[in-house]
N, C-alpha and C positions, 0 to 999 in steps of 0.2 A: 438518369445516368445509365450507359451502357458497361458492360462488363470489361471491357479494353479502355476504361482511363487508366491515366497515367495519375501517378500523386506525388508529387515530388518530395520529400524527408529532409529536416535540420533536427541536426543534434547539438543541444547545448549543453556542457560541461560533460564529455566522454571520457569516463572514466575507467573501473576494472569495469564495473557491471553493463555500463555501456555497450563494453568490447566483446564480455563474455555471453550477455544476454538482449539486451534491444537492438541490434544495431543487426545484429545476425537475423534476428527473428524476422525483421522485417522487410531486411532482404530477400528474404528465403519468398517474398510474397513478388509477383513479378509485376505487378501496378504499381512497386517503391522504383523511385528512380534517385539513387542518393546524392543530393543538393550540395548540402555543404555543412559542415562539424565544426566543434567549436570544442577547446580544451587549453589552460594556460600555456600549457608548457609548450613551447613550440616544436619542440624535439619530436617530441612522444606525436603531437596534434599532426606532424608530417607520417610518422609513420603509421596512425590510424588511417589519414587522407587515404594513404597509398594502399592499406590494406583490404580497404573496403571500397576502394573506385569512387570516393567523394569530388562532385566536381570541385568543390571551394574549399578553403580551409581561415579558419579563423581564430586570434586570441581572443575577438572580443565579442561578449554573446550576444550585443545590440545588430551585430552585422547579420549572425541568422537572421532576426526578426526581420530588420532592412532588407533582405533576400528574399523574405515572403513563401515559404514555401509551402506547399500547401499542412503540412502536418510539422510542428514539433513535439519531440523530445526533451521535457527538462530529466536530465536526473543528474546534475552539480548536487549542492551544500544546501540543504534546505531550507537555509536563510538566505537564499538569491528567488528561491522557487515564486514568491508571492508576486515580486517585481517582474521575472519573467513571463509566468501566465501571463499577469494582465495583459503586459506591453504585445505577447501573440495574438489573445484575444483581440485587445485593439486591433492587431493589424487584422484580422480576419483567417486566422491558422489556427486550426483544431491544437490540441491539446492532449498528450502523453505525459502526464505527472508522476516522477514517483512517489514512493511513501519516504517523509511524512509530506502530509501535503503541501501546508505552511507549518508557520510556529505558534502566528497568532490566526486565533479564529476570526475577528474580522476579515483580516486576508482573505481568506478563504472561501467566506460568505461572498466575497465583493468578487473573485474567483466565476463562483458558483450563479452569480447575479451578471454577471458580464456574459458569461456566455451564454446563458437562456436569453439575453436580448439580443443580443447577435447570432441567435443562430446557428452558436458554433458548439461541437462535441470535445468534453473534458473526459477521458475516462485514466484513472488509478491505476496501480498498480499492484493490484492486491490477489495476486494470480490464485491464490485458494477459493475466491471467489470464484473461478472459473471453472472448478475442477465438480464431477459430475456427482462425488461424495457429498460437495456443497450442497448443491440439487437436489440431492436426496434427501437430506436432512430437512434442506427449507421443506421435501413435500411431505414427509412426515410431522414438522411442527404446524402446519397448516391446511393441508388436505383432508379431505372426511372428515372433518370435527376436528382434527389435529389434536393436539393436547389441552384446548380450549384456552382460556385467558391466559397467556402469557402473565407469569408473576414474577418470575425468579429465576435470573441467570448466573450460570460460576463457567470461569476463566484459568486453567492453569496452563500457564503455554514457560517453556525452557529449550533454549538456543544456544549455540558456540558461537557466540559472538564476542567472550570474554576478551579475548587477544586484539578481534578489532578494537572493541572502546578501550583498551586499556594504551596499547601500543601503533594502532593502525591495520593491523596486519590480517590481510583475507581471509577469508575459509574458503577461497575458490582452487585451491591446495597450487598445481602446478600450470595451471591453466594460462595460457598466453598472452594476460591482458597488465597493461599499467598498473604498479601499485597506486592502491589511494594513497592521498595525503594526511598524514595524520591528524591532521587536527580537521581531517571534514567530520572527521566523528568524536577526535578528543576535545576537543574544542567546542561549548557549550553554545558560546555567542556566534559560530557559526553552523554548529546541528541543530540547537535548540534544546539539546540533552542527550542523555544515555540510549536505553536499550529502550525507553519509552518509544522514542523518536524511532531508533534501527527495526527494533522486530517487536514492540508490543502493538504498535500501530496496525500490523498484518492481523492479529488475532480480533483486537476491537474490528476491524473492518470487515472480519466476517461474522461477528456475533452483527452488525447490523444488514450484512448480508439476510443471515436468517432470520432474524427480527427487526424487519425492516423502520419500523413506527417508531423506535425509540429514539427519544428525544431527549437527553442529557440537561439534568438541571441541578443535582447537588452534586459532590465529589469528598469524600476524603481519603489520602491516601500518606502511605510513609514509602521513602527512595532510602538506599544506601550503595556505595561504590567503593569498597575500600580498595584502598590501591589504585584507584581512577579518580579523572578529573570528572569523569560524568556518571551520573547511575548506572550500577550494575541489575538493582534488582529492584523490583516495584511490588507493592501491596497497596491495593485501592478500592474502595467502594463506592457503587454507584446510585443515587436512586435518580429513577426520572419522571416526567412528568405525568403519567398516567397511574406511576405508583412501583414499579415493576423496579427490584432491586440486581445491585448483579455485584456479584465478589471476583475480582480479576487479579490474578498475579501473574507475574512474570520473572526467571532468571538466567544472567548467562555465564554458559557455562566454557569448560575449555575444550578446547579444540578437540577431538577424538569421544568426545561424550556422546555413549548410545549410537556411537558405528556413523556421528556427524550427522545424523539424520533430528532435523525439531520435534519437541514432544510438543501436543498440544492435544487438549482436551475441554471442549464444550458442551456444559450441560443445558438444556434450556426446561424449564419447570411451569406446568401450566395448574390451571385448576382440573384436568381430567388427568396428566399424568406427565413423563421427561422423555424429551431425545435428547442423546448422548454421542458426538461425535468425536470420536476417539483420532487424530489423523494418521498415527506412527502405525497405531494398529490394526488404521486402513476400514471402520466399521462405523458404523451407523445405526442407529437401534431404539428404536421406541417402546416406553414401556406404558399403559395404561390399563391401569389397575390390573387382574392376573392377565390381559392380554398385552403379549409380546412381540413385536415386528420388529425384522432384522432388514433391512434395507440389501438387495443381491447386487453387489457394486463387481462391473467386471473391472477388468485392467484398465482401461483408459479413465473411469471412472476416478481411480487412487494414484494417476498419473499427476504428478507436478509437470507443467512446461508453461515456460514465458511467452511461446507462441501465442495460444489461446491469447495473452494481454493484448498482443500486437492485431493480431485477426480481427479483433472485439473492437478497436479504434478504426481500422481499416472498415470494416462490416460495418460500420454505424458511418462513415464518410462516406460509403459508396454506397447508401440507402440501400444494403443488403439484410438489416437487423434496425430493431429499435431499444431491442432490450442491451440494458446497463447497469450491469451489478455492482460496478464499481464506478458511482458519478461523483461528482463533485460534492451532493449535499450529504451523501455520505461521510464522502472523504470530509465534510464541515464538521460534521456528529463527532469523528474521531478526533483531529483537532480541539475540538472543544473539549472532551473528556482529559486528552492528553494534559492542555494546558491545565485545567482544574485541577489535578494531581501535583503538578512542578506546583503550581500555585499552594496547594495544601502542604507538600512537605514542608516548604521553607514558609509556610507561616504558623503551620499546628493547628490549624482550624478545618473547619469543613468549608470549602467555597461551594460559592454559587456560581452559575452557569447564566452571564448574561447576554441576550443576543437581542438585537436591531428589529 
């Protein structure tokens, strides 16, 4: 492949985040040439066309696929997501998912199976994966002895996403893009749940980021939402199949909490010692036994941007990169966990993790 292809872009179901983050980012790269978009409302679906130089415009997302183009975009309701990949994969079009991946893990397995036979790149949307903090931490739980056997992981991640699930309503505050519809997120039978689905999914996907090997095979967890149709807050435990346990919660909170900025914090625990990555606080930091390493993160390093998600799918289509921090079997690991949780709250048991 030469450095001057062209790759032509479909976006299906363009929404706030769409308009606010994928659709820019990917422009901004001068090998996107934009195809054709795809969103119900036809109102709104003209004024993205015309915003963004779309040659086509579409209500219905079968017409992207039918377009063929060389890369899509899901990021609609994520109970269309599973039906969508496949149907691009079959036609032979890479693959931009947001989170959550799907709802059911099958899905997502057969997601993940379809495109390593075809040949074709699925990468996530799990942009912390990208960020150079990430990096840092993976090379301190792993590099020179790292903390040795991975045993024991904990999870406490908190977001302002209280107003979305509750009512719809963004946190992109004034920003120029379509509201969602309320019920892509209040609405259970089309998210597949709460704040699991919206933002715990980002956190698991980077605890498997940095511990790459884990394989989810018990789960128990308790959900509650009051005042919502879907979960607000999650408490869950994990053991998997090498033995290695991990405590992960999650809440969300309201709008103006902690200056809008997410808290999250991951500890990882080995049998030589813990890395600790803090993200608000911007740090990194391994302790084993009195020896202390503080990871030097410059600014780009503790930068968030959605670019890096779009570069990462680009770079891997135009065989400029192989690495993918954010694949599909990953993206399976979290699904799978995710589901085990919905599944434990409303039965009170500990499930198990069954896969194909």
């Amino acid at each position: 492949m030469t450095d001057d292809r062209r790759l032509t872009l479909g976006v299906i179901g363009a929404g706030a985040w769409a308009a606010f983050a994928h659709i820019p980012s990917f422009l901004r790269r001068p090998e996107i040439v934009p195809l054709i978009v795809n969103r119900r409302d036809p109102v709104q679906l003209e004024a993205l066309r015309a915003r963004f130089g779309f040659e086509r415009a579409t209500t219905d997302w079968r017409e992207v696929i039918a377009t063929r183009p060389d890369i899509v975009a899901l990021t609609g309701p994520a109970g269309l997501r599973a039906e969508q990949a496949l149907a691009a994969l079959d036609a032979g079009i890479h693959v931009l998912a947001e989170k959550p991946f799907t709802v059911d893990p099958a899905d997502a397995w057969a997601i993940q199976r379809m495109a390593q036979e075809r040949g074709l790149h699925v990468v996530l949307c799990y942009t912390w994966n990208e960020m150079g903090m990430s990096a840092a931490a993976h090379r301190l739980i792993h590099d020179d002895g790292g903390i040795g056997d991975v045993e024991a992981v904990s999870v406490e991640m908190s977001t302002i996403v209280r107003d979305l699930l509750i009512a719809g309503t963004t946190y992109l505050g004034d920003a120029d893009v379509p509201l969602p519809r309320g019920e892509t997120w209040s609405d259970p039978s089309i998210s597949g749940g709460g704040y699991g689905q919206a933002q715990l999914t980002h956190a698991l996907g980077l605890m498997l980021r940095l511990v790459p090997h884990l394989q989810p095979q018990r789960v128990a967890a308790f959900t509650s939402g009051p005042g919502a149709k879907v979960e607000l807050h999650d408490a869950l435990v994990v053991r998997f199949e090498d033995g290695v346990i991990a405590s992960i919660g999650g809440a969300s909170l309201p709008s103006g909490s902690f200056g809008n900025e997410h808290q999250l914090v991951i500890r990882v625990t080995g049998s030589r010692g813990q890395v600790m990555l803090d993200m608000a606080a911007r740090r990194v930091v391994r302790a084993r036994g009195e020896e202390l390493v503080e990871a030097q993160l410059s600014a780009d390093d503790t930068l968030w941007s959605f670019d890096r998600v779009t570069d990462r799918l680009l770079d891997l289509v135009l065989g400029r990169t192989t690495d993918n921090p954010s694949p599909g079997n990953l993206g399976a690991r979290v699904v799978e966990i995710l589901d085990g949780m919905y599944r434990s709250a409303a039965s009170g048991r500990i499930e198990t993790i069954s896969r194909d």
